[in-house]
C-alpha positions as CSV (number, residue, x, y, z in Angstrom):
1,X,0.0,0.0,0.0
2,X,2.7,2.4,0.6
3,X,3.8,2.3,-2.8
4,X,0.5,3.5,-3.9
5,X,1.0,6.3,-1.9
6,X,4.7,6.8,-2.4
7,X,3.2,7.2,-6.2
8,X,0.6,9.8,-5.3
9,X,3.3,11.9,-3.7
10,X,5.6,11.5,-6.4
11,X,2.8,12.7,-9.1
12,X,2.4,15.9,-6.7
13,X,5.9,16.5,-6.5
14,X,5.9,17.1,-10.6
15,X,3.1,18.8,-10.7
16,X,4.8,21.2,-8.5
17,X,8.3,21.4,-10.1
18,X,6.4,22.0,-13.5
19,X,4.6,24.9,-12.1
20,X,7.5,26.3,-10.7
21,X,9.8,25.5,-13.7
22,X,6.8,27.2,-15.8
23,X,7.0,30.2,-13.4
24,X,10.6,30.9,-13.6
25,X,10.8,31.2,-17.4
26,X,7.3,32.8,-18.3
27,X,6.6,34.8,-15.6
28,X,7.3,38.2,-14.7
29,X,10.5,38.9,-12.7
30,X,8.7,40.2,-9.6
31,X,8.8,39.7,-6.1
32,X,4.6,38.2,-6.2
33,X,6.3,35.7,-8.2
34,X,9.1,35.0,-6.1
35,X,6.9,34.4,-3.0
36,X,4.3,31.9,-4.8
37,X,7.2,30.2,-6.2
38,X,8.8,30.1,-2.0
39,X,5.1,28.6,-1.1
40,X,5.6,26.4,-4.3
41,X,9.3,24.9,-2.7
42,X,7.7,24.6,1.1
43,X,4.9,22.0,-0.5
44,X,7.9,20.2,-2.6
45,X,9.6,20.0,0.6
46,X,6.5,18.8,2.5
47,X,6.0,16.3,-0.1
48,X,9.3,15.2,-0.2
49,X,9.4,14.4,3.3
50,X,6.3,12.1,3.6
51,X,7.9,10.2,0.8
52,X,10.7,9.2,3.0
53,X,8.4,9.1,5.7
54,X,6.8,6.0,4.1
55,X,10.2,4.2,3.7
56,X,12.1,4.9,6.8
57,X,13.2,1.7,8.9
58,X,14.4,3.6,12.1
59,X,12.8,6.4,14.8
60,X,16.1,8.3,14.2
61,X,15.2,8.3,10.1
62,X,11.6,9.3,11.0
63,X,12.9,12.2,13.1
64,X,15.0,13.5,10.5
65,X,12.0,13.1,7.8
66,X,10.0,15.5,10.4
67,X,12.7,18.0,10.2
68,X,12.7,18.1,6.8
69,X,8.9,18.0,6.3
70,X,7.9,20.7,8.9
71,X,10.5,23.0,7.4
72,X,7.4,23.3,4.8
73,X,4.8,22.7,7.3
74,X,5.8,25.6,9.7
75,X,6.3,28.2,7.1
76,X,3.7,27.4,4.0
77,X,0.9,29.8,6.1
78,X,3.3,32.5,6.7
79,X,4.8,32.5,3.0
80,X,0.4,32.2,2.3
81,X,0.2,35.6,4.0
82,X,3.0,37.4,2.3
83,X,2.1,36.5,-0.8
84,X,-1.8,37.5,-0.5
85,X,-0.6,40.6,0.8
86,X,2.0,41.0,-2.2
87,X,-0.7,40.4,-4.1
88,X,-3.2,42.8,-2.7
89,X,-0.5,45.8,-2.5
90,X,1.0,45.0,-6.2
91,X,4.1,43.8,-4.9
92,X,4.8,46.7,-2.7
93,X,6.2,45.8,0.8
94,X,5.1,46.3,3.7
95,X,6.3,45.5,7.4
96,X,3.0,42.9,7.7
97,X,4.8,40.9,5.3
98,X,7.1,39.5,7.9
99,X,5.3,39.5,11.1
100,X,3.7,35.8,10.5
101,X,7.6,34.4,10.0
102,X,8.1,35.3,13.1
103,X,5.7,32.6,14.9
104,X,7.0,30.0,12.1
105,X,10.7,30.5,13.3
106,X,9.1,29.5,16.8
107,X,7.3,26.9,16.3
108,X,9.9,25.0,13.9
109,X,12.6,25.9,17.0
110,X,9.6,23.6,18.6
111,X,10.2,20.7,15.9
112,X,13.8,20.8,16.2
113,X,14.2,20.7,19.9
114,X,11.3,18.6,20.7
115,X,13.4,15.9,21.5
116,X,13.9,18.4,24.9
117,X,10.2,19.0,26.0
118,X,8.1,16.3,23.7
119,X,5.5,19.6,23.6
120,X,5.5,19.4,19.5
121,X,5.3,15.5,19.5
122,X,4.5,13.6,22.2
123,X,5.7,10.3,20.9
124,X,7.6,10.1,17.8
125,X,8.6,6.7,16.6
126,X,8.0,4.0,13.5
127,X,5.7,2.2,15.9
128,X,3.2,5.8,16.8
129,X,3.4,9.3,15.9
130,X,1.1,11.4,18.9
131,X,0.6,15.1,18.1
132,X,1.5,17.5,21.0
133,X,0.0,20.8,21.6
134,X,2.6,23.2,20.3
135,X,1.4,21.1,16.9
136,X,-1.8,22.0,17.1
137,X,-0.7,25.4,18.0
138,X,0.8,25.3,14.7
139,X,-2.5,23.9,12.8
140,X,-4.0,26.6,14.2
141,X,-1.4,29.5,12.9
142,X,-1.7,27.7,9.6
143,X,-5.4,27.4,9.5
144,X,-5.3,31.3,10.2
145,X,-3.0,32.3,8.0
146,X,-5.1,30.6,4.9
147,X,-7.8,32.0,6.3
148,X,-6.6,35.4,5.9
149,X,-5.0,34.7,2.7
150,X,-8.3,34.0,1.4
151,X,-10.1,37.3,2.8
152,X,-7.3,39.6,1.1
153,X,-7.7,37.4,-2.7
154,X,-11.2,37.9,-1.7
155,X,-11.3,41.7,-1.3
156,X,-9.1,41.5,-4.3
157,X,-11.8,39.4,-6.3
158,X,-14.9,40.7,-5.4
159,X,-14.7,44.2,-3.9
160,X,-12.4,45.4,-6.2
161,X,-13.6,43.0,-8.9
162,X,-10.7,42.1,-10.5
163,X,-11.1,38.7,-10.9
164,X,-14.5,37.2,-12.2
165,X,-16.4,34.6,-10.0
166,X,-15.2,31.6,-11.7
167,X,-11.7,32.7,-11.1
168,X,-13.1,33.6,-6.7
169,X,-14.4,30.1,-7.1
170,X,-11.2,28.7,-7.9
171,X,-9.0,31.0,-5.1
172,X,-11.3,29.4,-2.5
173,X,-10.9,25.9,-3.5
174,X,-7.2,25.7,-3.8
175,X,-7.0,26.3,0.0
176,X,-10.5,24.4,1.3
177,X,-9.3,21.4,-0.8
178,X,-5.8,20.4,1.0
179,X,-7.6,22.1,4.0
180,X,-10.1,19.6,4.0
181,X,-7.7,16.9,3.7
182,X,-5.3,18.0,6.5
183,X,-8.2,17.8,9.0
184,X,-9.2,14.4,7.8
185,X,-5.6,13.3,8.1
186,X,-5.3,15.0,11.7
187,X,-8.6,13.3,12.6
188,X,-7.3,9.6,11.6
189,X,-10.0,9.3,8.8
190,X,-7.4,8.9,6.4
191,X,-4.8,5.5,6.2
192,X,-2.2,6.0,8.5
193,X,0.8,7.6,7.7
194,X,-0.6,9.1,4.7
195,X,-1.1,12.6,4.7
196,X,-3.2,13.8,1.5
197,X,-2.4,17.3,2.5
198,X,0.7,18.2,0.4
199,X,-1.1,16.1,-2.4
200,X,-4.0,18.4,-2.0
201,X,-2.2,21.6,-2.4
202,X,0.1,20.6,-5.5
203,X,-3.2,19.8,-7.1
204,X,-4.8,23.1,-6.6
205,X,-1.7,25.3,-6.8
206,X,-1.4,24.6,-10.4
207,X,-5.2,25.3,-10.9
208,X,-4.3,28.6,-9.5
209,X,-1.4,29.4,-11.7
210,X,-3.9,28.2,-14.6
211,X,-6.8,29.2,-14.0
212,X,-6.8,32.5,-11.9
213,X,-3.2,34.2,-11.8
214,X,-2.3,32.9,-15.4
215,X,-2.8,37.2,-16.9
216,X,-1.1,38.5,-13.8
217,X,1.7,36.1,-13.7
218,X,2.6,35.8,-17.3
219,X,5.4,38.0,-18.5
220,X,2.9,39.6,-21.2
221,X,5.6,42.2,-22.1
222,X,7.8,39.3,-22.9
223,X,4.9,37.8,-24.8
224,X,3.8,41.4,-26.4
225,X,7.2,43.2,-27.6
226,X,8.3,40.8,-29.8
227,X,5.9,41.0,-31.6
228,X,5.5,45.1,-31.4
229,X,9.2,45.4,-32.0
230,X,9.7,43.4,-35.2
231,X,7.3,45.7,-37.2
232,X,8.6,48.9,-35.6
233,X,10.7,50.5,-38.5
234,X,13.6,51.1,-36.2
235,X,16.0,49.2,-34.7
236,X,15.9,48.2,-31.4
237,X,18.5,46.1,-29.2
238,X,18.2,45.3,-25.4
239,X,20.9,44.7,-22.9
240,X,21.0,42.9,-19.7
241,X,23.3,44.7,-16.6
242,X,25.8,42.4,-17.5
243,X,26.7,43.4,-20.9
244,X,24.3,40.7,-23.2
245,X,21.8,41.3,-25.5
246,X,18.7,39.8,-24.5
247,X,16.5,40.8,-27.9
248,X,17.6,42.2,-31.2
249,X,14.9,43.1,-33.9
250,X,15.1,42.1,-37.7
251,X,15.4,46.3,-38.4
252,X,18.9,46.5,-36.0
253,X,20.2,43.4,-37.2
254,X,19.7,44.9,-40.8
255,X,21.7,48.3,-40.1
256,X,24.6,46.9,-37.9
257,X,25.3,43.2,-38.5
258,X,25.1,40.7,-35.9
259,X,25.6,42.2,-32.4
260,X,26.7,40.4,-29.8
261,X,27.0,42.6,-27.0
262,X,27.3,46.4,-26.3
263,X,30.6,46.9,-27.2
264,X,30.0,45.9,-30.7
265,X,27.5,49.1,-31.1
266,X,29.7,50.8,-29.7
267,X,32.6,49.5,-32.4
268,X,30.1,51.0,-35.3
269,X,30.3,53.9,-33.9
270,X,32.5,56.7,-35.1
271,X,31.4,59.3,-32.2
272,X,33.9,58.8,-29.7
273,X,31.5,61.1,-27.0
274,X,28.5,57.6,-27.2
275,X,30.8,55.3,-25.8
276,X,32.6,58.0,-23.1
277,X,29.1,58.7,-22.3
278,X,27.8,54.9,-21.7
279,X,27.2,54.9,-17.8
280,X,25.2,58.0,-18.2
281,X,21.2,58.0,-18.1
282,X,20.9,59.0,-22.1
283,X,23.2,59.3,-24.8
284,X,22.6,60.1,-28.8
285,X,24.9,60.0,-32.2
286,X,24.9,59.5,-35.7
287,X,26.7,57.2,-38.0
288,X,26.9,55.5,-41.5
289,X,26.0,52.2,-41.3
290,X,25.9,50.3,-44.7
291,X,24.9,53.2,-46.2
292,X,22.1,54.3,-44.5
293,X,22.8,57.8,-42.0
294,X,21.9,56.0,-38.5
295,X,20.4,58.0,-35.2
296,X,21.4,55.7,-32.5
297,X,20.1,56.7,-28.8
298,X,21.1,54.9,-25.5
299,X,18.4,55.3,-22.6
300,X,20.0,53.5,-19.4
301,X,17.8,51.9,-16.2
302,X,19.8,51.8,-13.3
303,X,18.7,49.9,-10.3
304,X,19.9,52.1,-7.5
305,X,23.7,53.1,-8.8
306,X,23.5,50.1,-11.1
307,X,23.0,49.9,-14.5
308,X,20.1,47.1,-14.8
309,X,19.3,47.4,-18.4
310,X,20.2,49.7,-21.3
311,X,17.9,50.1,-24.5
312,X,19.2,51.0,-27.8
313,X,16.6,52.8,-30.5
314,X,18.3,53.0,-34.1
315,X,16.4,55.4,-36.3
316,X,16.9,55.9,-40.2
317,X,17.3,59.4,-40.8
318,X,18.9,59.1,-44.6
319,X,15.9,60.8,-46.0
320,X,16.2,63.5,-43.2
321,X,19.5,64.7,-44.6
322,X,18.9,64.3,-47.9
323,X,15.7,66.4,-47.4
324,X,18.6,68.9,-45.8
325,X,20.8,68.9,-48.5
326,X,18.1,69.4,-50.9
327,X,16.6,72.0,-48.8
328,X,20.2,73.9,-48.5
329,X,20.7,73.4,-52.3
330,X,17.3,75.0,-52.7
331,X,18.4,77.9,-51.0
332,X,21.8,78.2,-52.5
333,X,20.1,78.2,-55.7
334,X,17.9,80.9,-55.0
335,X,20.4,83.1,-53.3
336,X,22.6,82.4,-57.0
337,X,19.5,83.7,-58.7
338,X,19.2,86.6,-57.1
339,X,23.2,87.6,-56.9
340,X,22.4,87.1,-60.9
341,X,19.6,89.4,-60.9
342,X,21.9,91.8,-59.1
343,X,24.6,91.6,-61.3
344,X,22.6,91.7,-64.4
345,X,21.2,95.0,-63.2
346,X,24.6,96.2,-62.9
347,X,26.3,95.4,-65.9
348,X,23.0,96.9,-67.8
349,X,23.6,100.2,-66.1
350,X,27.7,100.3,-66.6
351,X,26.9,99.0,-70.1
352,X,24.9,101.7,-71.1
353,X,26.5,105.0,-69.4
354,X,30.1,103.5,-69.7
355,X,30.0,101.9,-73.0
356,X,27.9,104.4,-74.1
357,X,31.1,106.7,-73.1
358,X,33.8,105.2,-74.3
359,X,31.8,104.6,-77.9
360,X,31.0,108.7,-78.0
361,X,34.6,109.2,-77.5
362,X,35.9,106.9,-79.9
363,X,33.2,108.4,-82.4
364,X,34.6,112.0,-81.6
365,X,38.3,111.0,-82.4
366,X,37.5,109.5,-85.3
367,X,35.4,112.3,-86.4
368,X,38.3,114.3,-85.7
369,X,41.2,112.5,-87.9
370,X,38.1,113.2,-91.2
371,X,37.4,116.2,-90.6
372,X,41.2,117.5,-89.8
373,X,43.2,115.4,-91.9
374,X,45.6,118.0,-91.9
375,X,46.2,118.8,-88.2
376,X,49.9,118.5,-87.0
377,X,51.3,115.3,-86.7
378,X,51.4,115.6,-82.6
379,X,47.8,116.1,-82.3
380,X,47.3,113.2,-84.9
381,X,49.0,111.1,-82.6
382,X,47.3,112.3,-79.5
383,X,43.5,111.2,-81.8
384,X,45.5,107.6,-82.6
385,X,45.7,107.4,-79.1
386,X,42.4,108.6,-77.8
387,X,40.6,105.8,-80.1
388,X,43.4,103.1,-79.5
389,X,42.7,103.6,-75.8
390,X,38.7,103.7,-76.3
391,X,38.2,100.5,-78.3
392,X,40.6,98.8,-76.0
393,X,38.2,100.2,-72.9
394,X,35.1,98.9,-74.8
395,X,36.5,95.4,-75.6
396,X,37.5,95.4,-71.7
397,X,34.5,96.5,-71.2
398,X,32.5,94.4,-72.7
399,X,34.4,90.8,-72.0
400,X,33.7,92.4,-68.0
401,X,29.7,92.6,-68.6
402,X,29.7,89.2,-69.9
403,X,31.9,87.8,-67.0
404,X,29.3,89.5,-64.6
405,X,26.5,88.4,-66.3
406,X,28.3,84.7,-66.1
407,X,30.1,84.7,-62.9
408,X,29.9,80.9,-62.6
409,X,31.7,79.0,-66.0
410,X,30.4,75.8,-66.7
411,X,33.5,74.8,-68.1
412,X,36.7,76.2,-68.6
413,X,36.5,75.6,-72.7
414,X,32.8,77.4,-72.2
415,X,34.3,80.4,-70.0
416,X,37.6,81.1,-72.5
417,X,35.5,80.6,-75.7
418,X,33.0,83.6,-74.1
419,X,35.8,85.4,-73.0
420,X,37.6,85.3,-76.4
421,X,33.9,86.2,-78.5
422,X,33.7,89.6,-76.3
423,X,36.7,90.9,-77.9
424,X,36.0,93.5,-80.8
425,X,38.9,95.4,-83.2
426,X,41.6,92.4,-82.8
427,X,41.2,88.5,-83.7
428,X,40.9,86.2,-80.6
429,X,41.1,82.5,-81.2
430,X,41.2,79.4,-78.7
431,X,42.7,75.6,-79.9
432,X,41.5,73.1,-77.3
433,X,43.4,69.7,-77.3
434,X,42.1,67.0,-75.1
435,X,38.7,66.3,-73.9
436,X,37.5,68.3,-71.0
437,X,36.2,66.5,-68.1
438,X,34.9,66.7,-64.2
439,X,38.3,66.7,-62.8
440,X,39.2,69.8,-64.5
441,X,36.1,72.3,-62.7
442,X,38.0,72.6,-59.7
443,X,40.5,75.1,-61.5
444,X,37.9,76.4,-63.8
445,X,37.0,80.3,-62.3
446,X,40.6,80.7,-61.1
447,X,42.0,79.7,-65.2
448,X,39.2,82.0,-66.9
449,X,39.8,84.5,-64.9
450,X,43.2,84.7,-65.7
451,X,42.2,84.6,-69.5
452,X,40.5,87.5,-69.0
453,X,43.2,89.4,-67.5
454,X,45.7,88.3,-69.9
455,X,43.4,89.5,-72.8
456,X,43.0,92.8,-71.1
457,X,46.7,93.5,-71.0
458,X,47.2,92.4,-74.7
459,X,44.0,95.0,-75.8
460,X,45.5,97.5,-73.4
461,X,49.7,97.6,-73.9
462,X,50.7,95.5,-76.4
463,X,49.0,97.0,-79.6
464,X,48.2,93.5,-80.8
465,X,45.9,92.6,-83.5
466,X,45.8,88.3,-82.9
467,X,45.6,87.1,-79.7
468,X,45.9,83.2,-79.4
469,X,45.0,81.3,-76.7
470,X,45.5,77.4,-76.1
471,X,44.2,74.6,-73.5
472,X,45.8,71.5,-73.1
473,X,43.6,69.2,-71.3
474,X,46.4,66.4,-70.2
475,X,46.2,63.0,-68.5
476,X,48.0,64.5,-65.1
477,X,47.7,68.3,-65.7
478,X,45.9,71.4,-67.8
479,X,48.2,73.5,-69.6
480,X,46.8,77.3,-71.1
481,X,49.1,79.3,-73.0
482,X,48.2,82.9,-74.4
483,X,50.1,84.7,-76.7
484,X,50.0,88.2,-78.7
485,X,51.7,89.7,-81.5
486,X,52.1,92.7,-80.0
487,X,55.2,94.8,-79.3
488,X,56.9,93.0,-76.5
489,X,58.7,94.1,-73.6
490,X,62.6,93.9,-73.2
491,X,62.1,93.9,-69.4
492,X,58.3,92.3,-67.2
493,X,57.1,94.4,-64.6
494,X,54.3,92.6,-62.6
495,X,51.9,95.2,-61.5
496,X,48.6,94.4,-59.8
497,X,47.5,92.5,-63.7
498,X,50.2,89.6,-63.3
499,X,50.6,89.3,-59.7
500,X,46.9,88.7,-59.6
501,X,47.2,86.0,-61.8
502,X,50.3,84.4,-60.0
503,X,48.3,84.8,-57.1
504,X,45.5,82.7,-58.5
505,X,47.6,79.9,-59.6
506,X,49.3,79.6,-57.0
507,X,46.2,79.2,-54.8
508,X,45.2,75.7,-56.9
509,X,48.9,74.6,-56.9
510,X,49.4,75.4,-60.5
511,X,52.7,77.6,-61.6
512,X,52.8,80.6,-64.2
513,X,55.4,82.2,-66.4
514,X,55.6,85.4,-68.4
515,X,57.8,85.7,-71.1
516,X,58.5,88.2,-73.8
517,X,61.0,90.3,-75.5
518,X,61.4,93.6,-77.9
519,X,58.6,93.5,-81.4
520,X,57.9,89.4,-80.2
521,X,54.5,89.9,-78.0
522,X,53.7,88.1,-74.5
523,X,53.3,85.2,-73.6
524,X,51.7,83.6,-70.3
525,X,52.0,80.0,-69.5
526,X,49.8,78.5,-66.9
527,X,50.5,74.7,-65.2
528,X,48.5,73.2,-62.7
529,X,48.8,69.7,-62.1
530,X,46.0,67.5,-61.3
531,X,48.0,64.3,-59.3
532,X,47.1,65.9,-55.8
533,X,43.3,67.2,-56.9
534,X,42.3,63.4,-58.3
C-alpha cells in the first residue's frame, strides 16, 4: 500500500516542479512571483518528506523526515500571507509581510528541539506518531493564515472586482481542498501515515497558476514586444546589466550586423562622446551604417547606482538629410538667382553709361582724324591714341559685362570661348586639345579669370591685333598658354594685372610664367597639375 502512496506523492511533486519550472521562465521577474514560487518549494519539501516518511526503517530516520517535512509545514501559512498581501498591495512591501515568519521560526525551534520537552510530539517513533499541543498550535497558525489569505484574494476578487467569479471560485478551493484533507488526516480518517495534504495543495496550486493568476503572472511584455518590435521601423536592441543582449529586432540586425554585446554598437560607432558617455542615463549619435545615415540613442535603467538594463533605438534618418541637403541646395540656388539678378542689373547700367562713353569718344576721335586730316602730326598722334585707348576700354569693357552676367563657368572651354567672343577690333582665337572633363572644374574660375586678364593686358599695352590662346587638357595636368603679337617688352614688370594671376595659380597649386621680348608679343604660361586634386 505504501507504494501506492509513495506514487501519489511523487505525481504531486511534478506537478509542482512543473509549475515552478513554468513560473521561472514565463513569468514576470517580480517579487509576487518570487513568494508563490517560495510557497511552491515549502509543498515540494512537504512532499518530499512524507515520501521518506513511508520508507524509513528507524525512529532516528523518521525524526530527521519531520525536520525536513515541517520545514514546509511551519512556514507554508506565513509564506500564504505574504504573498496575498504582495498580491493585494501589487508587490509593494510592507512590514506585515514579515510578522507571520516570526511565529513559524518559533514553532519550527519547537520541531527541532522537541526531542527536549516532547510539547511538538509527544511520541515520535516507527511504531506511533502522537501530536502535541505546540502542533496543534501550529495547525492553528496555519489554518489562520489561509484564512486570511483568502479574505485579502477575496477583497481583491470581489470588492475590487478584479477577478471574475469563476476565477473567486477557484481562489477558495485551492485552499478548502488540502484544508479539507489536512483535518481528515489530523482526525485519523485517512490511512495512517498518509497525509493527502501536500497532495492536495500541489493539485490546486497549479489550478491557480492556470486558471486565476495565469494574466497576472505571465510576462505579457515578454509575450507582447516581440511582436511590437519586429514591425517597428527602427531598430531596437536590449541589454542585460551584464553586458548581453537579451532581444535584437530584424530592423537592427539589418543596419549593424550581428551584435553580440554592447561593445560591438559601440565598435560601429564613429562618435567617440557615445561610448565615453555609456554609464550616463541617455546618450545620442549619428553614424553611417551600410549606407544608410543612422540615429542611435542609449536610454539606461539603473537599479539604484546600477545599471540594470540599457535600451538601444536605431532610427533611419537618410531621408532627413537628404531632405537637408536638398533643402540647402534649394536655397543656394535661390540666393545664386538673385546675386544674378543683381549683377545683371549692374552690368545693364555700366553697359549703357560707360560703354555708351567710351563709344562717343571713340566716335569724336574718329570724327576728328576726317574732318582734320591735316592737323599736326602731334595732335594726330594724340587722336591715334584717344581711339586706340577707347576700343581697348570697350573690348575690356565688354568681355567684363559678360563675366558679370556669367560669374559661374560651366566649363573652362565654355568660359575662355565667351571670353575670347567679347573681344572687338583684334582676332581672338582658342585651340583646345584634349577632352575636357569633371576633374578639371575645380581650376575652372581661377583659369578663366586669368584669361581674362591676360586678354585685357594684350588689348591694353601690347598693340596686338591676334591674340591666341591654347588649352591643353592632359592625363595629369591642364596647360593654357596665351600669346599676342604685339610689341613685346625687353624687361616684365608685374603690376597688380600679373601678380593677380600668380596669385591665383598659385592658390590651386598650378605655376605661371611670363615671357617676352622687344617686337615678339607676351606670352603667359599656366601649369596646374592634377595628381594631388584626383
Amino acid at each position: 500500500m505504501n507504494i501506492i502512496y509513495v506514487f501519489l506523492h511523487i505525481i504531486s511533486l511534478m506537478g509542482m516542479a512543473t509549475s515552478i519550472v513554468w513560473l521561472a521562465f514565463r513569468a514576470k521577474k517580480e517579487r509576487v512571483k518570487l513568494v508563490f514560487m517560495m510557497c511552491q518549494t515549502l509543498i515540494i519539501i512537504w512532499s518530499a518528506s512524507k515520501i521518506a516518511d513511508l520508507t524509513v526503517t528507524s525512529s532516528f530516520q523518521l525524526y530527521i523526515c519531520y525536520l525536513i517535512g515541517n520545514l514546509g509545514v511551519c512556514f507554508i501559512g506565513s509564506s500564504w500571507v505574504h504573498f496575498s498581501v504582495l498580491y493585494r498591495a501589487g508587490g509593494r512591501k510592507h512590514f506585515i509581510h514579515h510578522l507571520p515568519y516570526v511565529l513559524s521560526v518559533l514553532n519550527y525551534a519547537a520541531v527541532v528541539t522537541n526531542p527536549l520537552h516532547h510539547m511538538y510530539y509527544t511520541e515520535l517513533s516507527t511504531d506511533a506518531i502522537v501530536h502535541g499541543p505546540l502542533f496543534y498550535e501550529n495547525v492553528f497558525f496555519t489554518y489562520a493564515c489561509i484564512l486570511a489569505g483568502i479574505a485579502v484574494i477575496y477583497r481583491k476578487s470581489f470588492v475590487e472586482r478584479r477577478f471574475s467569479r469563476r476565477q473567486a471560485v477557484f481562489i477558495a478551493l485551492s485552499v478548502i481542498v488540502p484544508t479539507v484533507l489536512n483535518i481528515f488526516f489530523i482526525a485519523g480518517v485517512t490511512p495512517e501515515r498518509f497525509d493527502p495534504t501536500p497532495f492536495g495543495f500541489s493539485l490546486t496550486s497549479i489550478f491557480i497558476l492556470l486558471a486565476v493568476y495565469k494574466y497576472d503572472f505571465l510576462d505579457v511584455n515578454y509575450m507582447t514586444f516581440p511582436n511590437i518590435f519586429r514591425n517597428v521601423p527602427g531598430g531596437i536592441i536590449i541589454a542585460d546589466g551584464l553586458g548581453s543582449i537579451t532581444y535584437i529586432n530584424e530592423t537592427a540586425k539589418e543596419y549593424a550586423g550581428e551584435i553580440s554585446a554592447p561593445d560591438d554598437i559601440y565598435a560601429v560607432v564613429d562618435d567617440s562622446g557615445f561610448s565615453a558617455k555609456k554609464n550616463d542615463g541617455f546618450s545620442e549619435a549619428e553614424v553611417n551604417l551600410n549606407g544608410r545615415r543612422i540615429n542611435i540613442r542609449r536610454y539606461n535603467h539603473f537599479d539604484g547606482e546600477n545599471i540594470m538594463a540599457a535600451a538601444f533605438i536605431m532610427t533611419d534618418i537618410t531621408k532627413y538629410h537628404e531632405l537637408i541637403e536638398k533643402t540647402r541646395k534649394l536655397n543656394t540656388a535661390n540666393e545664386e538667382i538673385a546675386v544674378e539678378k543683381e549683377r545683371n542689373r549692374i552690368a545693364q547700367e555700366v553697359h549703357d553709361t560707360a560703354g555708351h562713353t567710351l563709344t562717343m569718344i571713340n566716335s569724336a576721335a574718329n570724327i576728328l582724324r576726317i574732318k582734320f586730316p591735316d592737323m599736326p602730326d602731334e595732335a594726330m598722334e594724340y587722336v591715334e591714341h584717344i581711339s586706340t585707348e577707347a576700343t581697348a576700354g570697350i573690348s575690356t569693357l565688354r568681355m567684363a559685362i559678360n563675366n558679370m552676367k556669367k560669374q559661374s563657368y560651366t566649363g573652362i572651354t565654355d568660359g575662355i570661348k565667351l571670353l575670347a567672343d567679347s573681344v572687338r577690333g583684334t582676332e581672338c582665337e582658342v585651340c583646345v586639345q584634349g577632352e575636357e572633363t569633371e576633374k578639371y572644374l575645380f581650376c575652372s574660375a581661377a583659369v578663366c579669370r586669368c584669361c581674362r586678364e591676360s586678354i585685357t593686358n594684350s588689348l591694353r599695352y601690347s598693340g596686338a591685333d591676334r591674340i591666341d590662346i591654347v588649352v591643353k587638357f592632359l592625363e595629369s595636368s591642364l596647360e593654357v598658354y596665351i600669346f599676342d603679337n604685339g610689341c613685346g617688352c625687353s624687361e616684365i614688370h608685374e603690376g597688380n594685372g600679373l601678380s593677380g594671376i600668380e596669385n591665383r595659380i598659385r592658390e590651386i597649386g598650378g605655376t605661371v610664367s611670363f615671357m617676352s621680348s622687344e617686337g615678339n608679343g607676351f606670352t603667359t604660361a599656366i601649369k596646374i597639375p592634377l595628381e594631388e586634386k584626383m
